[in-house]
N, C-alpha and C positions, 0 to 999 in steps of 0.2 A: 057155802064155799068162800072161801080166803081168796083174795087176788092181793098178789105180790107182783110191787117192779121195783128191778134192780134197774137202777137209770145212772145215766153221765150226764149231768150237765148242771143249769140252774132249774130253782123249783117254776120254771114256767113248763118246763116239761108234764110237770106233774097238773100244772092247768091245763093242757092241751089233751093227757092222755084220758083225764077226767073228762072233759068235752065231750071225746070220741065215743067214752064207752055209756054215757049219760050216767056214771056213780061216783059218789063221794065218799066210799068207806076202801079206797084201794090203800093198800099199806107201802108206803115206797121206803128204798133203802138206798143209798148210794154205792155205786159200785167203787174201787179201790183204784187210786192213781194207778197202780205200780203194782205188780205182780209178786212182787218180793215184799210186802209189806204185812201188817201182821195184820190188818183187814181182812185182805186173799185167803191167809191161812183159815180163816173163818166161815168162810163161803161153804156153803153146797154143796158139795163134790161136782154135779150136774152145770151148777153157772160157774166153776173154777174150770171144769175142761172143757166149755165153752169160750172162754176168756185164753183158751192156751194157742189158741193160732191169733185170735185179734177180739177187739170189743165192739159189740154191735152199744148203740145208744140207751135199746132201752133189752131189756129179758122179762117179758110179760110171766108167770110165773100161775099158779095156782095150786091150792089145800084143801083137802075137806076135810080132813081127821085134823089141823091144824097143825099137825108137825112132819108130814109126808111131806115135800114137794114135787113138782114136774112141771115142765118148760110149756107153756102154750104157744109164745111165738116170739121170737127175737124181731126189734125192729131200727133200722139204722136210715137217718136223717141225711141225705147228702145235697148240699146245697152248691156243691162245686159246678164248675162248669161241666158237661156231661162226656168230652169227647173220648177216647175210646182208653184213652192211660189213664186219666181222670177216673172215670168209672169203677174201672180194676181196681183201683187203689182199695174200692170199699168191697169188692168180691169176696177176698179173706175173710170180712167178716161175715157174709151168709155163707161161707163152707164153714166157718168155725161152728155156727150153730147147728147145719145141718148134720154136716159128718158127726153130733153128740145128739142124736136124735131131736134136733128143736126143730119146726118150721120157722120158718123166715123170710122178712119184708125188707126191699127197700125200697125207699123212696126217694126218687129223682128225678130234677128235671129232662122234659123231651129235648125242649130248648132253652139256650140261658146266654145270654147278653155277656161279651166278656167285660170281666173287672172293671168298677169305675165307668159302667157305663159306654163302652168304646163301642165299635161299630159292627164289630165280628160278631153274630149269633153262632154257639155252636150246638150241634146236634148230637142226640144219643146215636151212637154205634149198635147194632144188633148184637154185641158180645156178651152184654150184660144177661140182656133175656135169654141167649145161649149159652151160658154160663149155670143160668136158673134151671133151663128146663136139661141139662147134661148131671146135675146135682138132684136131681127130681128122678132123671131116667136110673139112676146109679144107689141111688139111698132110698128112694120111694117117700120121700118127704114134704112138704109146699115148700117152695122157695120161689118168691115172687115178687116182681117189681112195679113197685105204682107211680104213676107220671108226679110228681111235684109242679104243677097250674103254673103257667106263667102267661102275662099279657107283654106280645112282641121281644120275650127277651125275658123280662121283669118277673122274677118272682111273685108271686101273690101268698101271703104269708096271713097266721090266724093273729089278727089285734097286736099288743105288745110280743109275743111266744120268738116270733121270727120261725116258726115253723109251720107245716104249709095249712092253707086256709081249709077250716073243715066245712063246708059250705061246697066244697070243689069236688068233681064230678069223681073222680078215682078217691077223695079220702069218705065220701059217701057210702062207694063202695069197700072199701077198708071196714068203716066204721060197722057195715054189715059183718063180711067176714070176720071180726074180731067178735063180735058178740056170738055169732053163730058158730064160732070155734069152742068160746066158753061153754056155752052149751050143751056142746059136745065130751066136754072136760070129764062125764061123770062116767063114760066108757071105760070099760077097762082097756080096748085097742085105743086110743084116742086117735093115735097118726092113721090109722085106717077106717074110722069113721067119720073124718074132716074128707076125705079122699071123695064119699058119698053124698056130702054135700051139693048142692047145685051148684050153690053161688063159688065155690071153691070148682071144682067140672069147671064152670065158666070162664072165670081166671087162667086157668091150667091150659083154655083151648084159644086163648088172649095171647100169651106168653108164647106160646108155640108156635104163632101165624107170626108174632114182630119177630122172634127169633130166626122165622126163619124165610123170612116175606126180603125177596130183592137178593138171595141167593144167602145161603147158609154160610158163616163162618167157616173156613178150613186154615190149615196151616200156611197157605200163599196169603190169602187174605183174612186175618185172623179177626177184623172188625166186620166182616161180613160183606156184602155187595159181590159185584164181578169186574175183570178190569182192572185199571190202573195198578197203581207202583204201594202197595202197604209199607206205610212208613214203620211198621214194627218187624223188626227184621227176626225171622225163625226159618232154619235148615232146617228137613230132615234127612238125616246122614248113616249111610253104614255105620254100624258101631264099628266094624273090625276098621274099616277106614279111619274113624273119628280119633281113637283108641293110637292107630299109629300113627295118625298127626302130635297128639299128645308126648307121647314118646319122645317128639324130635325137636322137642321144646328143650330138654336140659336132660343129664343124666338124673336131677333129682326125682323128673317126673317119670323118667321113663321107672325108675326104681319103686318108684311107690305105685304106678300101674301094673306093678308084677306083683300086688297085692290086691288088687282088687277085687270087689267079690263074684262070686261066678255070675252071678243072677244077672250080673249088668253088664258082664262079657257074655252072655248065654242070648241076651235078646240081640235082634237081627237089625233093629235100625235105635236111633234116638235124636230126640226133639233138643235142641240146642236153640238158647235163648243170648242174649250178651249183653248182663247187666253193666255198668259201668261203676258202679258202689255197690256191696254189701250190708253191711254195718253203717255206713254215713249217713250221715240225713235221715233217721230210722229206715234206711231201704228201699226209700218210695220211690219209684212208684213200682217197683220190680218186686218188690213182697206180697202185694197184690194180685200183679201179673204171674204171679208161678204159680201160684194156685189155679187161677182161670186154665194155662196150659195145661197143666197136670188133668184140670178135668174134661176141657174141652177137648183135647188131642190125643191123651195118654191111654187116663182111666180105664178101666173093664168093671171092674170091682170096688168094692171098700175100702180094699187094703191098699197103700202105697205097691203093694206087690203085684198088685192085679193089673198088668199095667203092657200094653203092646209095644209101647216106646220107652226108654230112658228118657227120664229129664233131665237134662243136663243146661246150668249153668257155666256159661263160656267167659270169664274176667280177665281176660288180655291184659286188661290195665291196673287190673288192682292186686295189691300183695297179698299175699295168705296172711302178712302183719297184722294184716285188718280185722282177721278173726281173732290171732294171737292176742292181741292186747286187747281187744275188746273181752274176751274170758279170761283175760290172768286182767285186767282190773275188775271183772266180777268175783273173783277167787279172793284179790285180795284185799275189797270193800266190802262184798256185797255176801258173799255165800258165808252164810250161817257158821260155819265149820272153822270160819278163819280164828274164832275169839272160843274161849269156852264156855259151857251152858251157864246159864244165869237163869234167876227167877223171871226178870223183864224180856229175856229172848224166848223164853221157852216155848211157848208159840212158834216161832217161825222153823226153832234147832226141831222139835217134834215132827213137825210137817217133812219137814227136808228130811228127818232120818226113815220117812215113809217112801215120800217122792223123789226126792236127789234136786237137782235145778232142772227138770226138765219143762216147768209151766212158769220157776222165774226168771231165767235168763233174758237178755232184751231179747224184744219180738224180731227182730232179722234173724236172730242165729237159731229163734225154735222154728221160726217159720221154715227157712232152707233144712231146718237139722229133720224134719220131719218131712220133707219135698221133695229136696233134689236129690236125685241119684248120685249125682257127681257134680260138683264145685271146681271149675279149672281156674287157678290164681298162674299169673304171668310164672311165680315160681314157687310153685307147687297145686298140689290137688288133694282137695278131701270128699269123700267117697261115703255113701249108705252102707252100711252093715249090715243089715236088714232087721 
């Protein structure tokens, strides 16, 4: 059997991942800056529509005919401070894995010392782990979160790598579960013989006590606990309500809500979020957080359709400009189409005349274009199709 990793970063990754799994014949590749690059076009089908919501660090990969592949486990590095916007940020990327049939890890701290050292420790929020196991209930996949060791604050990291020490009690148990998934690899079910695992059971009955240990995540408190004031703020709202607040924002909006689709006038209430950017700053930390809503509040199903609530994105303050020019300067830099075919483009004009820009757009506009039900800009609204 072949093990493949597609990785982000420098080759200490490829020292650490060798560590974990005790081999030296793994074949790594590097994954592609840019989605729109003629790397992408090359990819997998499998790690290209995993890459289409966000990029986990590493796409553990396996072959045994040497030219079939299939995902054994996405894993993403988060070294940030853990608090509850922080964390989200990297959720996108284990639904990106999971929702394309991968399981998926991350790794991060319970606690971590802010920046430089300062005085503040902050703590993981249960959103993370209820994010994991609402992506677990929903897909039937692993999606699992392992502590990144820290002493008082401090990271504990493996030698030069800066990634966390494999000596430490959770990458121990990693180091299990990844072997014992390869293992597994030669199943024809594979996601359903990892399920039967112990050490995997074990993890899955881990995940499900923090997730939901001190009172479960809801919409008033969407970091979990009971009590006080949730600094993230989320309504949920009659839609026929929401719908004629909307309205009474401008004739424009009211005009383009007389088109909207039934599906999202048909559901009874919806979850309203209020990002402050779209497109800026790639979207952080709200490209993150809509996913988490989407699966922790919304979901029912697979589909964006299967869905109890509208998700709705509320942007009082930002223009719909924001999407406009961000897509007409993809249209007229970036999308294949602008120039004519050539031998050197033919890669990417190929791809695009299969796929369109749907996996390379920047990551804010596929994330929402694939999320939100409805987009409110101060003046105007853009809406799911379905």
């Amino acid at each position: 059997m072949e093990l493949i990793a597609y990785y982000e970063g420098s080759t200490q990754t490829e020292s650490w991942l060798n560590s974990v799994l005790d081999r030296d014949d793994i074949v790594y590749k590097k994954l592609p800056t840019q989605n729109n690059s003629i790397e992408f076009t090359k990819l997998p089908a499998y790690v290209a529509d995993i890459l289409y919501l966000d990029k986990p660090d590493i796409i553990l990969s396996g072959s045994i005919d040497g030219k079939h592949e299939k995902p054994i486990f996405s894993l993403e590095f988060a070294s940030c401070t853990p608090q509850y916007q922080h964390a989200l940020q990297r959720f996108s990327r284990m639904m990106a894995s999971v929702v394309n049939g991968c399981p998926s890890i991350i790794i991060i701290p319970k606690n971590k010392r802010e920046n430089d050292n300062g005085v503040r420790v902050y703590a993981r929020s249960r959103a993370l782990e209820y994010g994991a196991v609402r992506l677990m209930d929903i897909y039937k996949t692993p999606a699992f979160v392992f502590d990144w060791e820290d002493s008082d604050g401090i990271l504990t990291t493996q030698a030069e790598t800066g990634l966390p020490a494999i000596s430490s009690e959770a990458i121990q148990q990693l180091k299990k579960l990844l072997k014992s998934s390869i293992d597994q690899f030669y199943n024809i079910d594979y996601i359903s013989s990892l399920w039967r695992l112990p050490i995997v059971k074990k993890i899955l009955d881990q995940t499900r006590e923090r997730a939901y240990h001190g009172g479960a995540p809801s919409i008033a408190q969407p970091g979990g606990g009971k009590g006080g004031t949730s600094q993230s703020k989320l309504d949920l709202i009659k839609t026929k309500d929401l719908l004629e607040q909307i309205a009474l924002k401008s004739p424009t909006h009211k005009a383009q809500l007389n088109k909207i689709s039934s599906f999202i006038s048909e559901r009874e209430e919806s979850l309203v979020f209020y990002p402050t950017r779209v497109t800026k700053h790639a979207g952080d930390p709200y490209v993150g957080m809509i996913g988490y809503y989407d699966i922790a509040f919304c979901r029912v199903g697979t589909s964006t359709r299967d869905r109890n609530h509208n998700l709705v994105a509320h942007c009082d303050t930002v223009s719909i400009d924001e999407i406009n020019t961000t897509m007409a300067e993809f249209h007229e830099h970036r999308c294949p189409f602008a120039e004519y075919l050539t031998t050197d483009r033919i890669e990417t004009y190929s791809y695009h005349l299969k796929y369109g820009c749907k996996l390379t757009k920047m990551k804010p506009a596929r994330i929402y274009a694939e999320l939100a039900d409805l987009i409110v800009f101060k003046d105007g609204i853009i809406y799911n199709v379905g």
